[in-house]
N, C-alpha and C positions, 0 to 999 in steps of 0.2 A: 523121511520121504516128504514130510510137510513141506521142511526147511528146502530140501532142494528144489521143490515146485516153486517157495515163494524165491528163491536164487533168479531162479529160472526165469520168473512169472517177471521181476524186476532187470534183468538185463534186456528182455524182450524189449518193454517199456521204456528203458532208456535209448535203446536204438529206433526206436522210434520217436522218439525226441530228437536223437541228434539227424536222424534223417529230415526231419519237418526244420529243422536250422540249419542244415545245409543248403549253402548257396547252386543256383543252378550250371548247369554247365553254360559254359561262353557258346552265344551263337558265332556261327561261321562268319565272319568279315573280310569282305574282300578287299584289298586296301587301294587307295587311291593311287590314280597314275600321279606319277612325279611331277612339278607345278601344277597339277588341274585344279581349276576354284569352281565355286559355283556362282551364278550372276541370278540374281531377283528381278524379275521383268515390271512394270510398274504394274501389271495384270496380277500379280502377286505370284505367278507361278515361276519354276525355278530351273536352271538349263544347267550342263555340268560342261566346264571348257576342260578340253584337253590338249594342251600344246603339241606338237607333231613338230615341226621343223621350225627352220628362220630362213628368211629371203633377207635381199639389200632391193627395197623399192619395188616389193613382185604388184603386178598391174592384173594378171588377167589367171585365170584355171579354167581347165575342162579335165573331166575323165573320160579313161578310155574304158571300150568295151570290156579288156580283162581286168578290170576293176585299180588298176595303175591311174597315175593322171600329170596333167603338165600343166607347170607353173609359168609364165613370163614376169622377166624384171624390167624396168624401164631404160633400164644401162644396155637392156640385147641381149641376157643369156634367157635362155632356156633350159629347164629344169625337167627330168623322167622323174618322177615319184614314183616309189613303190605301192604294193596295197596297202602299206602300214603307213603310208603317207610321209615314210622319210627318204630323204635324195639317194635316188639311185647313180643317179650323174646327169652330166648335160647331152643336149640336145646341139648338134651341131652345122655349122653352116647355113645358119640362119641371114637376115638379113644384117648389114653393121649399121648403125643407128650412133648416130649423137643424141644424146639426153640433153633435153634442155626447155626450161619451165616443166611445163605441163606435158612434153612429147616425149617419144621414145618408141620403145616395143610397145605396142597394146596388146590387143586380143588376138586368142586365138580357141579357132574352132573346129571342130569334126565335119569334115565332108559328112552328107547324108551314106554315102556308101563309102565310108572308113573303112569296113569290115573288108572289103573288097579290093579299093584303092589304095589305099593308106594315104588317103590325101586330106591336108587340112588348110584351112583359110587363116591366117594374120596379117594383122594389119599394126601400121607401124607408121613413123614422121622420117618424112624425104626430104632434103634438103637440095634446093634449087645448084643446078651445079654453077652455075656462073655468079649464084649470091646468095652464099649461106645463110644469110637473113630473112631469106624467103622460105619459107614451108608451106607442107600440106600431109594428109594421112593418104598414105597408102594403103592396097589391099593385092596379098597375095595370094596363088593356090600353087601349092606345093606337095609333095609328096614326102611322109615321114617313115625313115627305116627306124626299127628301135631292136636295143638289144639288151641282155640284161642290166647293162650299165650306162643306157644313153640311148643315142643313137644320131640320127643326118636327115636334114632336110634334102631331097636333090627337085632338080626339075622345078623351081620357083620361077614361076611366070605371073606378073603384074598384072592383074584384072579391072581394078581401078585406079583412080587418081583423084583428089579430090580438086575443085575447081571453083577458084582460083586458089594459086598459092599467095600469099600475104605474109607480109613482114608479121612479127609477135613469136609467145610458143604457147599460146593459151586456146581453150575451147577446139580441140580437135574432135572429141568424139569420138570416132572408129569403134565403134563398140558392135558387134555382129551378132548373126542368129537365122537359122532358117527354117523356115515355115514346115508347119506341118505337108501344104503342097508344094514343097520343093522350090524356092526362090531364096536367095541371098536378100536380107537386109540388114545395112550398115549405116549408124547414126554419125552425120555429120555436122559438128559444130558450126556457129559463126564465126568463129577465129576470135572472140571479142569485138567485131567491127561493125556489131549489131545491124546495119539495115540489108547487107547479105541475105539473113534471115528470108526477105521478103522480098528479092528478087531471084527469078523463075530464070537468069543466064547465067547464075552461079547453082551450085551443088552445095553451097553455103549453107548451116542451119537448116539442114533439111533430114529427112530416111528418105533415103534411098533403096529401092529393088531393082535386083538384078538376077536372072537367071545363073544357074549355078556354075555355068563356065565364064559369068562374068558379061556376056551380052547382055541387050537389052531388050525384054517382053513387049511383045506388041500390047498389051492390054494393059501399059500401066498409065494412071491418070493422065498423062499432062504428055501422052508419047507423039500427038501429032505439031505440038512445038517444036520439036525437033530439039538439039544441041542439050545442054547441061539438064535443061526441063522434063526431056525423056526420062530419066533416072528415075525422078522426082515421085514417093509415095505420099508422102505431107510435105509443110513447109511452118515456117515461124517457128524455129524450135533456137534453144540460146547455147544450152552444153549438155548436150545429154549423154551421159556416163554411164546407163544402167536400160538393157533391151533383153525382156524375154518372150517369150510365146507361152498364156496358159493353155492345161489340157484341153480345155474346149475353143481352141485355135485362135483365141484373140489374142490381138499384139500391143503387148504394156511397155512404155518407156517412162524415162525418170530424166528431169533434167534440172540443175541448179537454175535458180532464180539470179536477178543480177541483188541485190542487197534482199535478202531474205525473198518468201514466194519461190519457195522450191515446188516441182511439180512432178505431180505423177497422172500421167497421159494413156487416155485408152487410145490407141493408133488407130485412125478408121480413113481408107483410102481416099484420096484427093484432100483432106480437111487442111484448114491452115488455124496451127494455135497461137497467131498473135503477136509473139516477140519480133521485132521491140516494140509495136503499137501498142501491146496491151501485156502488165504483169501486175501480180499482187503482192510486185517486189517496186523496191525504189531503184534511182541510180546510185554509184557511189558518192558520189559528189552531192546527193541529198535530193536531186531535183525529182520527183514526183514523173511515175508511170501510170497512167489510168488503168484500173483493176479490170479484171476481167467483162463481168456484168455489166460495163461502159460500153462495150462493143460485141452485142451479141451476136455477129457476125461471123467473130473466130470462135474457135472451140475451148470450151472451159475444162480447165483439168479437174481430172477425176477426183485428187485429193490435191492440198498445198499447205507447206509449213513455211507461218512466220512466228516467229522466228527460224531461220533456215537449219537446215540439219545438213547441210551439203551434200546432196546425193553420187554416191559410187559402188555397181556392183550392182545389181538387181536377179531374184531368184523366185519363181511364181512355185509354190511348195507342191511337190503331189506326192510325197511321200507317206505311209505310215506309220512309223516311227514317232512323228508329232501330232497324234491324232487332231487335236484340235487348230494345226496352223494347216489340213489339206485345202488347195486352193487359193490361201494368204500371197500376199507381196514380201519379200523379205528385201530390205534395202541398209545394203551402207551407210553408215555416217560417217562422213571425215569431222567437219566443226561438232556435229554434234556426239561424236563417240560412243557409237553404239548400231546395235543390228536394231534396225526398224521394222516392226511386223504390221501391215496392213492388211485388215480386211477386205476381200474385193465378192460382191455380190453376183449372180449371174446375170443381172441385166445391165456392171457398170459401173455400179457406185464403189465409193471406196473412203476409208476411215480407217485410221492408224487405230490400232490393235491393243498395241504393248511398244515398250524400247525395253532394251538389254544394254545395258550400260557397264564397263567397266575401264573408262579412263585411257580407251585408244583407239585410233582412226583406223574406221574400216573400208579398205579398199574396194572387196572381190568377197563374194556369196554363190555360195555353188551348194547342191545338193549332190548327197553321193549316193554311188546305189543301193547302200546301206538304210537309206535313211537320213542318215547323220546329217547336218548342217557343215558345212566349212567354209569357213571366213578363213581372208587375209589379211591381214594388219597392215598399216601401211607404214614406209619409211622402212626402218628399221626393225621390223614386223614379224610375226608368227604367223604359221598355220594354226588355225585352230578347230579343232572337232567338237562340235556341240552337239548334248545328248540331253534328251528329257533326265531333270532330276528327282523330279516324284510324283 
């Protein structure tokens, strides 16, 4: 009886040994999407990419209300995405477009009553009929069928034109967005011909408002001038590639600087910011621009990088999903290859944040209803889905 107790007494004891050396069980891991990496922001925190599709050259995104969303390429196609953000098919009978420099298909936007309409605004380069070396951005309003594979633009009617057309294929602009009260505004480059900028009979280097059919509001700055000047919400602007509206209805733009003095601009009616009389950039050719603070006259940008990060795509955050970027600037970088995060305070100011950097040019910054971030790469480029990584 002893012996079996002490049998007893000592296998207990060794299953309990070998229980105290046994390894635990594996937690559950979810495994990573296929290509996705993580990028280190220089803020130290961490985002997770996840590839989704590939364009040839896509310029512009918006989503639609049933959480689908649409791409433009520069070349003129048009893209349905799915909710999973991979090609459902195209988008048909759009405008046909020559690609060339800088031009092509741009933006494109949701009517404020899409739900209702299905009508959306893009804008795109027209080319002079009698001398293809002449251009300028155009702006339509059309009406979008979609179906589960695609779908047709019909009923496109020309709302705008930019004025004058000029020889080149650089500094168009066409980048859109409208206001929380209901007006169209569309940024209009200087074509590169920089003193455009700062005359009031061109639509040159300007924003532009217009009422949503594309008229022109009596209450905008410069409406009792009459001709191009009507349009006109600011003026002095060089290439602005990036327009949004934050949730407390201010209007931010971004625009490349000419040799570095990139800018990011709080929009405030009538103001003129400068260009070319005044940047905190040079020309190419070396010759010296007087910086801002020379001419307190014009309006000083909110933030400015020199060295330039070449601004393209801009997205003002009100999501949850990144708690700490609600209200941030998100911007593009083509030269400088990466998502740019800037802080923007409520009365104005503004100060880069963080960069996310991983070695490729970002076109287009959109947030999705998810939360999510999405970038498109440019050239040869990705969709990308960015998600907090810890």
């Amino acid at each position: 009886m002893r012996f079996s107790n002490t049998v007893a007494f000592l296998a207990a004891a060794s299953g309990l040994v070998l229980a105290a050396c046994a390894s635990p069980a594996p937690a559950s891991v979810t495994p990573e999407p296929e290509g996705s990496f993580k990028v280190t922001g220089t803020d130290g925190s961490v985002i997770r990419a996840v590839p989704l599709e590939s364009f040839n050259e896509a310029w512009a995104m918006t989503f639609l209300p049933d959480g689908r969303a649409l791409v433009t390429e520069k070349g003129g196609a048009i893209w349905l995405l799915g909710a999973d953000g991979r090609k459902a098919g195209q988008v048909t009978a759009g405008p046909a477009v020559e690609a060339r420099g800088q031009g092509g298909l741009g933006d494109i936007i949701l009517h404020p009553d899409f739900a209702s309409t299905g009508q959306v605004y893009l804008s795109y380069v027209a080319r002079d009929a009698d001398n293809a070396e002449l251009s300028g951005a155009v702006v339509e309003l059309a009406t979008l069928s979609l179906t589960p594979t695609g779908g047709a633009l019909a009923g496109r009617e020309v709302i705008w034109r930019q004025f004058d057309v000029v020889p080149g294929n650089g500094h168009y602009g066409h980048r859109l967005t409208v206001s929380p009260d209901r007006f169209l505004f569309i940024s209009s480059g200087e074509r590169q011909k920089f003193t455009p900028a700062q005359d009031m009979g061109s639509t040159l280097g300007k924003v532009v408002r217009l009422n949503l059919d594309g008229s022109l509001p009596a209450d905008n700055p410069f409406a009792d001038q009459g001709g191009p000047a009507a349009e006109v919400w600011t003026l002095g602007h060089r290439n602005p590639l990036g327009m949004a509206f934050a949730a407390d209805g201010k209007l931010w733009l971004h625009e490349m600087g000419p040799r570095h003095g990139d800018e990011l601009n709080l929009i405030v009616r009538g103001q003129n910011y400068g260009y070319p009389e005044v940047s905190n950039g040079d020309h190419y050719d070396g010759r010296d621009i007087p910086d801002h603070p020379t001419r307190p006259e014009f309006a000083a940008p909110a933030a400015y990088w020199v060295p330039a990060i070449s601004p393209a795509g801009l997205d003002i955050y009100d999501g949850d999903l990144f708690a700490d970027w609600k209200g941030n600037a998100l911007i593009g970088g083509l030269s400088s290859q990466a998502l740019v995060r800037v802080s923007i305070t409520p009365e104005g100011a503004a100060a880069e944040a963080a960069r996310y950097e991983w070695g490729k040019r970002v076109r287009e910054v959109e947030e999705g209803p998810d939360g999510a971030v999405y970038v498109l790469e440019d050239d040869e480029g990705r969709l990308l889905k960015l998600t907090p990584a810890n």
